[in-house]
C-alpha positions as CSV (number, residue, x, y, z in Angstrom):
1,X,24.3,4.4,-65.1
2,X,20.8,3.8,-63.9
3,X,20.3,1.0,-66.6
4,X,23.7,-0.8,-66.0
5,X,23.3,-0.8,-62.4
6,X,19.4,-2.7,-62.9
7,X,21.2,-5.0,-65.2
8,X,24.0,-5.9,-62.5
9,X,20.8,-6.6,-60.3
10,X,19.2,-8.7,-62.5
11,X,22.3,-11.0,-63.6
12,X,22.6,-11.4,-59.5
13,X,18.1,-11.9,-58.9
14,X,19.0,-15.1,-62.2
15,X,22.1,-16.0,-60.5
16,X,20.2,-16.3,-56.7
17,X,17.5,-18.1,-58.5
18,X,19.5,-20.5,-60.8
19,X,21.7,-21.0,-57.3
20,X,18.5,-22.0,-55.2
21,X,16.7,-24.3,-58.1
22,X,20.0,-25.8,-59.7
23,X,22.0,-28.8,-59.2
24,X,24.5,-30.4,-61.4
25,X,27.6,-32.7,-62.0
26,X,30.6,-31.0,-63.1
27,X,32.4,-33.2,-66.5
28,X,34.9,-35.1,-66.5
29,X,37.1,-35.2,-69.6
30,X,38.6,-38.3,-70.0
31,X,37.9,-40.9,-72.8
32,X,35.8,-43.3,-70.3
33,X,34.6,-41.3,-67.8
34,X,31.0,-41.1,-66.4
35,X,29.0,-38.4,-64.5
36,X,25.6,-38.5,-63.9
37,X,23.3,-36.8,-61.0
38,X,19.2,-37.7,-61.3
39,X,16.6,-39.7,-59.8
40,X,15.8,-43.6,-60.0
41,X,12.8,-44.9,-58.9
42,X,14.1,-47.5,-55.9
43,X,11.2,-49.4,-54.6
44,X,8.6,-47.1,-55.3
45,X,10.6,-43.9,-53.8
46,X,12.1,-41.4,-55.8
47,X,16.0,-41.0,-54.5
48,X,18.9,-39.7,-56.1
49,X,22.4,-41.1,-57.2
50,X,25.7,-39.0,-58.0
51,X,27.6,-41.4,-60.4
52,X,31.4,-40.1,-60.8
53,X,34.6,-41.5,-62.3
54,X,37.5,-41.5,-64.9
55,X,36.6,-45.2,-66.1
56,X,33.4,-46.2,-66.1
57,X,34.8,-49.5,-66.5
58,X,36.5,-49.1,-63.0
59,X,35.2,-51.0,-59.5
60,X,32.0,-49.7,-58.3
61,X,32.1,-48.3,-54.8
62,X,28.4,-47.8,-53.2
63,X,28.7,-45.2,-49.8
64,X,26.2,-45.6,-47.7
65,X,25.9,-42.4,-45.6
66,X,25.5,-42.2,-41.9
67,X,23.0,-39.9,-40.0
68,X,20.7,-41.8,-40.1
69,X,19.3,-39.3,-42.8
70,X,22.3,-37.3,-43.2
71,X,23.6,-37.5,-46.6
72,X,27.3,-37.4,-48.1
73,X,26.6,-36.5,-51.4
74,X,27.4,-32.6,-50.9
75,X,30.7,-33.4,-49.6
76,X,31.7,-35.9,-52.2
77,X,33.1,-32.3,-54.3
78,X,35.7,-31.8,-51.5
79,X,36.9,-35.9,-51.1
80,X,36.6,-38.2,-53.4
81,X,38.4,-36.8,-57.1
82,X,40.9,-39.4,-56.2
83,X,38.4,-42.0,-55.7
84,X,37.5,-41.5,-58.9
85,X,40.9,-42.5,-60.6
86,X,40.5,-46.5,-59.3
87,X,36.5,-46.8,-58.2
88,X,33.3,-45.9,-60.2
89,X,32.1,-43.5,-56.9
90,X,28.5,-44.3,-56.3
91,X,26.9,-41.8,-53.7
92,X,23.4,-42.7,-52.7
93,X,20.6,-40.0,-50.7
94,X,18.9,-42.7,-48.6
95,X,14.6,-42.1,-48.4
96,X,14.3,-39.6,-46.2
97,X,17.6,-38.0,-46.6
98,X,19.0,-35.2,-48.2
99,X,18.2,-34.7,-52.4
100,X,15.5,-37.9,-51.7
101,X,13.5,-36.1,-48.5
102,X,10.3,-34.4,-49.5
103,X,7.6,-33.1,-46.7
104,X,4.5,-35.7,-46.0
105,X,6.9,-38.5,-46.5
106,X,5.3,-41.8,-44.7
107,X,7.1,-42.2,-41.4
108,X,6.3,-46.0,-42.0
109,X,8.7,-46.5,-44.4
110,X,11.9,-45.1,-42.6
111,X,13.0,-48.2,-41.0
112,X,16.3,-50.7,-41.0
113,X,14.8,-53.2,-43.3
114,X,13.8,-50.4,-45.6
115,X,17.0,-49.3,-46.2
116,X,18.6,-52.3,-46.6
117,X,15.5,-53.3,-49.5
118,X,16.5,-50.3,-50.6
119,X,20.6,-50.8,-51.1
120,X,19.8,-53.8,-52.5
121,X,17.7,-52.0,-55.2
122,X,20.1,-49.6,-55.8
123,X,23.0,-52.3,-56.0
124,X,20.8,-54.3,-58.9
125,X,20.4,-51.2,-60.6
126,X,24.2,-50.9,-60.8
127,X,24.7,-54.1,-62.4
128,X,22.4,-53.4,-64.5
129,X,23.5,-50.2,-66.1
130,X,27.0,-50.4,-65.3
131,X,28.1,-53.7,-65.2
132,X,28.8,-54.4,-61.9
133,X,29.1,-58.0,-60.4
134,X,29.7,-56.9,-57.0
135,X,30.3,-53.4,-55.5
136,X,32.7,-52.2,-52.3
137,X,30.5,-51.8,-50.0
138,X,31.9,-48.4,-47.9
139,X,29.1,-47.8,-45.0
140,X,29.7,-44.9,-43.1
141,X,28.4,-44.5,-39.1
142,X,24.7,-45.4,-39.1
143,X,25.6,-46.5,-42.9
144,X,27.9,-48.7,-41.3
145,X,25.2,-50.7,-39.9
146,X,23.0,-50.5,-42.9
147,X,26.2,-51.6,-44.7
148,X,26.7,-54.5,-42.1
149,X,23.5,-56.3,-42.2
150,X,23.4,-56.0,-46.1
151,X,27.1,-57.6,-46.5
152,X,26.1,-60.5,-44.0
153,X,22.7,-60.9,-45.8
154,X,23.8,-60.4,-49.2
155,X,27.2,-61.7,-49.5
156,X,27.2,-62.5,-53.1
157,X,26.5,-58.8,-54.0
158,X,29.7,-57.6,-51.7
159,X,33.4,-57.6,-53.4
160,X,34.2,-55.9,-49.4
161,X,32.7,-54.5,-46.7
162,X,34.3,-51.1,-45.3
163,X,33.2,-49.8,-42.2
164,X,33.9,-46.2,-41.7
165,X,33.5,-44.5,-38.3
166,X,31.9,-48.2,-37.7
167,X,28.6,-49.0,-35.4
168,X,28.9,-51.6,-33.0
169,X,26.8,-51.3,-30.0
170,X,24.4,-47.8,-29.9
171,X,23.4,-48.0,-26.5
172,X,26.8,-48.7,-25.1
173,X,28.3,-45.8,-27.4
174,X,26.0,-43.0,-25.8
175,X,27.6,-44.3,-22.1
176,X,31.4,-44.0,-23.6
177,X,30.3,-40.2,-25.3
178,X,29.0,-39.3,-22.0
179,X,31.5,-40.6,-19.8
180,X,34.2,-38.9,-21.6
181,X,32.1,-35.5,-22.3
182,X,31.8,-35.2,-18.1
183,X,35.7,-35.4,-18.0
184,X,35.9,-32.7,-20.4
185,X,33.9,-30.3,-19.3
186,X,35.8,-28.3,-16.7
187,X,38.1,-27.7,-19.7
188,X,35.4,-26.7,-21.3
189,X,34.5,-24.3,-18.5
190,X,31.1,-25.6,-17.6
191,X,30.3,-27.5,-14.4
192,X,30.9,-31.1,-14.3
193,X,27.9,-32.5,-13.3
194,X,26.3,-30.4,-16.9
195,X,23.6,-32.4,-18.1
196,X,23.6,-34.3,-21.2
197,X,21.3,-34.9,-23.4
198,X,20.3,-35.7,-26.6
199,X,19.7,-32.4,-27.9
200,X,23.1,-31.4,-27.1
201,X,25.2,-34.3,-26.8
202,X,26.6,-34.2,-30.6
203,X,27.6,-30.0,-29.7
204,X,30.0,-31.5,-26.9
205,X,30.9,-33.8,-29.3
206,X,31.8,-31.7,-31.8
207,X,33.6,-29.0,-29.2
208,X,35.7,-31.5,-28.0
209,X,37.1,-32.3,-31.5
210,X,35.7,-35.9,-31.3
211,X,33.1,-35.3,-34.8
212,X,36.0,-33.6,-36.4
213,X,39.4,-33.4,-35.1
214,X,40.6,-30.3,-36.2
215,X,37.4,-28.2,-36.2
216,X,34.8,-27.7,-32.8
217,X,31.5,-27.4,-34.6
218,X,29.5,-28.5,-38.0
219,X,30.6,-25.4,-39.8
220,X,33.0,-27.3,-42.1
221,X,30.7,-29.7,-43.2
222,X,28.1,-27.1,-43.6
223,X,30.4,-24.5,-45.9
224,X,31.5,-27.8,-47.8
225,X,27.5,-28.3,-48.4
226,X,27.0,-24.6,-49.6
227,X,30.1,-25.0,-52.5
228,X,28.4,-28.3,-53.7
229,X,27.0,-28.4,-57.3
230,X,25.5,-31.8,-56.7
231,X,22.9,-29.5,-54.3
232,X,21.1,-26.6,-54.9
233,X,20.6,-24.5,-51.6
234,X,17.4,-25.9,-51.7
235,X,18.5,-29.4,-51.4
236,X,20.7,-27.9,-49.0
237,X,17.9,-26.4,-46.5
238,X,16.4,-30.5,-46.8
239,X,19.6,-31.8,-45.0
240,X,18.2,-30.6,-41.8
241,X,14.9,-31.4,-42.1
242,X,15.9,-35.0,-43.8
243,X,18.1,-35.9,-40.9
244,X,15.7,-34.9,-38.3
245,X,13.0,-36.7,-39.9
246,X,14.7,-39.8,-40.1
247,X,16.6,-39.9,-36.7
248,X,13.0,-39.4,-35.2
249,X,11.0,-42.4,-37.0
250,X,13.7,-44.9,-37.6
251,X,12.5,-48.8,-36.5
252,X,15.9,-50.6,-36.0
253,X,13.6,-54.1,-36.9
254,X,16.2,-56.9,-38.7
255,X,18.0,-57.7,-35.5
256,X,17.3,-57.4,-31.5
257,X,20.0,-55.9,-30.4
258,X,23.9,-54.6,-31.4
259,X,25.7,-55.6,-34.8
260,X,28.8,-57.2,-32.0
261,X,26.5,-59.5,-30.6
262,X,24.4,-60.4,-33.8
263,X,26.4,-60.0,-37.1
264,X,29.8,-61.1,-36.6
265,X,30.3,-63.8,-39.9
266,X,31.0,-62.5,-43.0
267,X,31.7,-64.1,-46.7
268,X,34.0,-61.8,-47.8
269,X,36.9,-59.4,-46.6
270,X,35.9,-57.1,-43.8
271,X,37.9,-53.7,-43.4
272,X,37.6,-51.0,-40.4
273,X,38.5,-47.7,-41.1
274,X,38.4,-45.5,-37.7
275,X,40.0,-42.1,-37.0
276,X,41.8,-42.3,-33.8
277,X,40.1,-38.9,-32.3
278,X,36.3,-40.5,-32.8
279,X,34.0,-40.7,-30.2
280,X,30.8,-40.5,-32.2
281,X,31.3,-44.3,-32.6
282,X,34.1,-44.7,-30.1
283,X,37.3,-46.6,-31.4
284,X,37.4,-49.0,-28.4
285,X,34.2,-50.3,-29.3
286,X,35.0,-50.5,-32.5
287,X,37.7,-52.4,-31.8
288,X,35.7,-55.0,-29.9
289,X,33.3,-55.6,-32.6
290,X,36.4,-55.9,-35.5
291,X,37.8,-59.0,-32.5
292,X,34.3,-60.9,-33.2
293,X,34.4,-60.4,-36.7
294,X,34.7,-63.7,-38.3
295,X,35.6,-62.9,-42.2
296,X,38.4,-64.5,-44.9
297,X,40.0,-61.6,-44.6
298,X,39.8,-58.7,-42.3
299,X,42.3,-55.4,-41.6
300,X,41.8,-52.6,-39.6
301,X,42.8,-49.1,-40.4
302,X,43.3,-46.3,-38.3
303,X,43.7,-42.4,-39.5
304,X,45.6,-40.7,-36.6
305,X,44.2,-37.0,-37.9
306,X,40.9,-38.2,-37.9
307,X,37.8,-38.4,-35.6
308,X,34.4,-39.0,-37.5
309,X,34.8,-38.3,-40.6
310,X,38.1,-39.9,-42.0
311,X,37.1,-39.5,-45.3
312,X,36.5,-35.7,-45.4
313,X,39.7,-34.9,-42.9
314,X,42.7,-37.1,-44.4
315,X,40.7,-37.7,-48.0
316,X,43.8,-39.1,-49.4
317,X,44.8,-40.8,-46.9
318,X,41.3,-42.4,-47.5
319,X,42.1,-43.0,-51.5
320,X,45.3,-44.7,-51.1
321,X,43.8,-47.1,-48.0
322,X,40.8,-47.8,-50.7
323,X,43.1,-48.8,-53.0
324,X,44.6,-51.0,-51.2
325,X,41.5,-52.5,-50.5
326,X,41.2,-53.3,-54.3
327,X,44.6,-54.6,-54.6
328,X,43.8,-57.0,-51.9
329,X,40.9,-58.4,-52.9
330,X,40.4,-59.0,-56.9
């Protein structure tokens, strides 16, 4: 009894280990298919890429993830397997987020024109081992903006430019949260003159159901993190530390001021994709950026279940839009 009840403890002590250290893809079985999680070496920096789909002969779709440094790679388990039947899915741990932090990182290098060097690294390193003429571009909140100045810049690497939960003026989008968030708080049973602040302006956010519609704090995006093979719960415990690092040292330093007043043309089609409920990046600014966009095409898609994360809450919703995307513009 003794001796079967040590050897239940020690399968559990190898599985707790293996859990903590281990990170993996799961196969897919289909004739053409790719999946592939490791490292590349992107301008000097070690960061990580999670490579999925049926086809590998498929449309690449690059995400660029918001934060900045909070990374969508442990959530791409629990949205994108539909993706994967029209797109090769491309996810991408920025430097300084997620898989890619790692302590004593140079705070130098977190900055707007690093990242976009850096998409632009990863892109060429697509086309290279995939293939890929141009990619769908799918930039999510601060990715957005990344995404943004890349597709104006680099037009001829860009099949179409998706904004997701889409950036358009930072300063004027912490006046709308708060503006809102004073209205809400009696129903929230605090004083209405509560101060807001940084440090707690994202909880209001997410009580209000304005991060995620149908949920009032991070804990779904958390327990989605836990179940992901693509991290090991030590990746996991970086998310934190990645995000805070990079929300404290990035330089905003290609443009002086928001995208709406200084990246309005674009050489290909432009699409918005905004959940009705957001506030994170509030729809009617939004909206007033996607007016100024000048494009060949442009559409704007709005997911009435969604706040912040359309992606994650009406996933294929999100698939079928995407595909759309591809029917209108090959």
């Amino acid at each position: 009894m003794l001796r079967s009840i040590s050897f239940v403890i020690l399968l559990l002590t190898i599985a707790i280990f293996a859990r903590w250290f281990v990170s993996f893809t799961p196969p897919i079985f289909a004739p053409h298919a790719i999946a592939k999680l490791g490292a590349v070496d992107i301008n000097g920096d070690r960061q990580y890429l999670l490579i999925r789909s049926k086809d590998k002969s498929k449309p690449v779709l690059l995400f660029l993830h918001g934060g900045p440094g909070m990374p969508a790679m442990y959530l791409a388990h629990a949205f994108q397997r539909p993706l994967e039947e029209d797109f090769v899915v491309v996810h991408w741990d920025q430097r300084g987020a997620g898989k890619s932090f790692r302590k004593g990182m140079d705070p130098a290098q977190i900055s707007t024109s690093q990242l976009v060097a850096d998409a632009e690294a990863v892109i060429a390193y697509l086309q290279s081992t995939l293939g890929a003429d141009k990619v769908y571009l799918v930039g999510h909140s601060h990715g957005s903006y990344i995404g943004a100045l890349l597709a104006a810049r680099r037009p001829a690497l860009v099949q179409a430019f998706i904004g997701v939960g889409q950036v358009a003026d930072m300063t004027r989008e912490i006046e709308i949260q708060d503006a809102y968030l004073r209205r809400q708080m009696t129903g929230l049973g605090l004083p209405s003159d509560t101060p807001l602040t940084d440090a707690n302006r994202e909880d209001f956010l997410f009580k209000t159901g304005s991060e995620i519609h149908n949920a009032t704090s991070f804990a779904p995006l958390i327990l989605t993190g836990l179940l992901a093979p693509e991290y090991s719960l030590s990746d996991v415990m970086k998310v934190k530390d990645g995000s805070a690092f990079s929300s404290k040292h990035m330089k905003r330093d290609l443009i002086d001021g928001p995208l709406l007043a200084n990246v309005t043309r674009f050489e290909m089609p432009v699409y918005f994709f905004m959940g009705a409920h957001d506030l994170v990046t509030p729809v009617s600014l939004a909206q007033e950026y996607f007016e100024l966009v000048d494009a060949p095409a442009k559409s704007w898609v709005e997911f009435e279940n969604s706040a912040h994360f359309p992606f994650f809450e009406e996933p294929e919703k999100f698939a079928e839009m995407m595909a759309r995307v591809v029917e209108e513009t090959q």
